[in-house]
Backbone bond lengths (Angstrom), bond angles and torsions (degrees), N, CA, C in turn:
res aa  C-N    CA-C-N  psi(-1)  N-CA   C-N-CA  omega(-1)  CA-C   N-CA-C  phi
1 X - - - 1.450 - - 1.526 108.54 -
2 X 1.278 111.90 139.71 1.825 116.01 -177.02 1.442 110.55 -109.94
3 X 1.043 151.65 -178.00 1.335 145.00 -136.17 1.704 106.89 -175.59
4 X 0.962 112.29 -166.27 1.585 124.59 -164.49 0.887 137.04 -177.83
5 X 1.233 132.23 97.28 1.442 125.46 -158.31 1.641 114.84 -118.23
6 X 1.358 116.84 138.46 1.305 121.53 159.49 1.363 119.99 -123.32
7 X 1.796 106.78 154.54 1.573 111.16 174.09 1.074 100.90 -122.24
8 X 1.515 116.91 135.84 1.448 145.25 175.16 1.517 100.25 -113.90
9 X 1.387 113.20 124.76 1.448 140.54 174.47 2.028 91.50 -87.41
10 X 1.502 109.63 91.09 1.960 96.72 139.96 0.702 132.35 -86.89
11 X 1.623 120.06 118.09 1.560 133.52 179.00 1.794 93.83 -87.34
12 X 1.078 104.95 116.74 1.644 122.34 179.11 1.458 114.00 -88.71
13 X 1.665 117.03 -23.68 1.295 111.70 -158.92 1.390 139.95 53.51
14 X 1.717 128.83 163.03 1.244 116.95 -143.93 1.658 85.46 -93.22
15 X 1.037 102.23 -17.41 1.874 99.37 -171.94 1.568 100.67 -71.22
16 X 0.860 122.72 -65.60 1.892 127.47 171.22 1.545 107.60 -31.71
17 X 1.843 126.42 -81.27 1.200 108.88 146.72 1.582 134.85 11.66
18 X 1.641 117.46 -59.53 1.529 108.59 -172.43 1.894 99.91 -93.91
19 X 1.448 95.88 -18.72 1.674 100.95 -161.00 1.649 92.88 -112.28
20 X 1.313 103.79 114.41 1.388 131.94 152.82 1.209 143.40 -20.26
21 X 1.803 94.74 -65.56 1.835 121.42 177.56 1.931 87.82 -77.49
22 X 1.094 112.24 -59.94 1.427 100.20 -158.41 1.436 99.19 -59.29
23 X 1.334 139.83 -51.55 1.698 143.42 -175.49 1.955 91.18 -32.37
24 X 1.191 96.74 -81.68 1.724 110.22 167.17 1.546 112.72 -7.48
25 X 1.471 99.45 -80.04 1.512 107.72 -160.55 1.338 111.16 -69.05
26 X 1.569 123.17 -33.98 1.510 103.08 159.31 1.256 151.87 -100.49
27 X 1.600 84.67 15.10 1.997 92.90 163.65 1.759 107.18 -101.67
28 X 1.010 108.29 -5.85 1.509 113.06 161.81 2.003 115.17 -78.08
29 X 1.130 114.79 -40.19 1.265 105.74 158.49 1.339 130.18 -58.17
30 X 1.526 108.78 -30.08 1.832 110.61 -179.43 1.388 95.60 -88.20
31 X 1.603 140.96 -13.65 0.867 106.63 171.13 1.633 133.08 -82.12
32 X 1.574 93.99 -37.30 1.332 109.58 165.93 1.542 123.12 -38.77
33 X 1.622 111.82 -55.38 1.598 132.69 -178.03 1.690 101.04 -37.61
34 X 1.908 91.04 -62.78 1.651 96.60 177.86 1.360 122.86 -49.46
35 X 1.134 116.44 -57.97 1.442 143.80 176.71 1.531 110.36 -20.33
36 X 1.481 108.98 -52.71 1.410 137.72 -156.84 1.666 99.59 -76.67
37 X 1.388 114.83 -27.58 1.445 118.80 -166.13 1.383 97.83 -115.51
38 X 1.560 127.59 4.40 1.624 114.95 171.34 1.205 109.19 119.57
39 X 1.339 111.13 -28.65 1.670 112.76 -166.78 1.928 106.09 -68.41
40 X 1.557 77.14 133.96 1.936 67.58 162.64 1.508 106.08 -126.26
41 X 1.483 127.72 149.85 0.946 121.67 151.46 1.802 137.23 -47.65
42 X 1.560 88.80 131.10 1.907 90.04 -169.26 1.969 106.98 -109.62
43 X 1.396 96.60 -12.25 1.542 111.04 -172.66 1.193 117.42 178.43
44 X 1.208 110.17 -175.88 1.669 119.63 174.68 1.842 107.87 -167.86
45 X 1.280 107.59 167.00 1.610 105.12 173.57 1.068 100.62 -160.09
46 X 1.151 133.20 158.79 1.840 130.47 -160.05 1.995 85.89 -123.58
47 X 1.256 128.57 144.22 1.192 131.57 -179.26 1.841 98.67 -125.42
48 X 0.720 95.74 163.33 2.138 98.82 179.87 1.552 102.59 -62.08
49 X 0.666 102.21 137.76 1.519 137.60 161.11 1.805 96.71 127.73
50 X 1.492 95.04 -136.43 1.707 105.63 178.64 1.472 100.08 -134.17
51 X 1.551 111.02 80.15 1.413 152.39 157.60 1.645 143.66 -136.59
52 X 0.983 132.60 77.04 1.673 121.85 -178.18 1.468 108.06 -81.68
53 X 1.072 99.18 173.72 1.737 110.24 -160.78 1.472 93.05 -115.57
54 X 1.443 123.46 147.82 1.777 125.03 170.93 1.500 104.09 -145.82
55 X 1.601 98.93 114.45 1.356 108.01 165.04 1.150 107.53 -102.58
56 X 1.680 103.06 134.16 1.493 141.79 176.97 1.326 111.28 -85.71
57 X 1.392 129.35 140.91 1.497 133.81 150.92 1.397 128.21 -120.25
58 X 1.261 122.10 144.16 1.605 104.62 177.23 1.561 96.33 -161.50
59 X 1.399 124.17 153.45 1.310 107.84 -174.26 1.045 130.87 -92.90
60 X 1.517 149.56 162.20 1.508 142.30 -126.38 1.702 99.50 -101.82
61 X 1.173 95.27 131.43 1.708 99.34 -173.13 1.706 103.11 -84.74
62 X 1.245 103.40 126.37 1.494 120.30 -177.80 1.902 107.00 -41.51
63 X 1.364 121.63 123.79 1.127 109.82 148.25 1.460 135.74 -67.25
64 X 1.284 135.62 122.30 1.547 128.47 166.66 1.776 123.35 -119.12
């Protein structure tokens, strides 16, 4: 079986950062969004500024 991966950059912003519910509520939408199309989360890594990185996996849809 072959696989597939994508990386999605969340930019959270400095306001999310201080606020909690909002940090929450919109990495819960990207996950869901993903979610909805197969992807699952395989990781993440936060890089400097106010951005973490999320790699997705899901497995490779057959060409025909």
């Amino acid at each position: 079986m072959q696989f597939e991966y994508k990386h999605v950059r969340f930019d959270y912003g400095l306001m999310s950062a201080m606020d909690r519910q909002t940090f929450d509520e919109r990495l819960v939408a990207i996950l869901s969004e993903h979610g909805r199309n197969g992807w699952e989360l395989k990781g993440c890594f936060h890089d400097f500024g106010y951005h973490t990185h999320l790699i997705f996996c899901r497995p490779a849809r057959e060409e025909q």
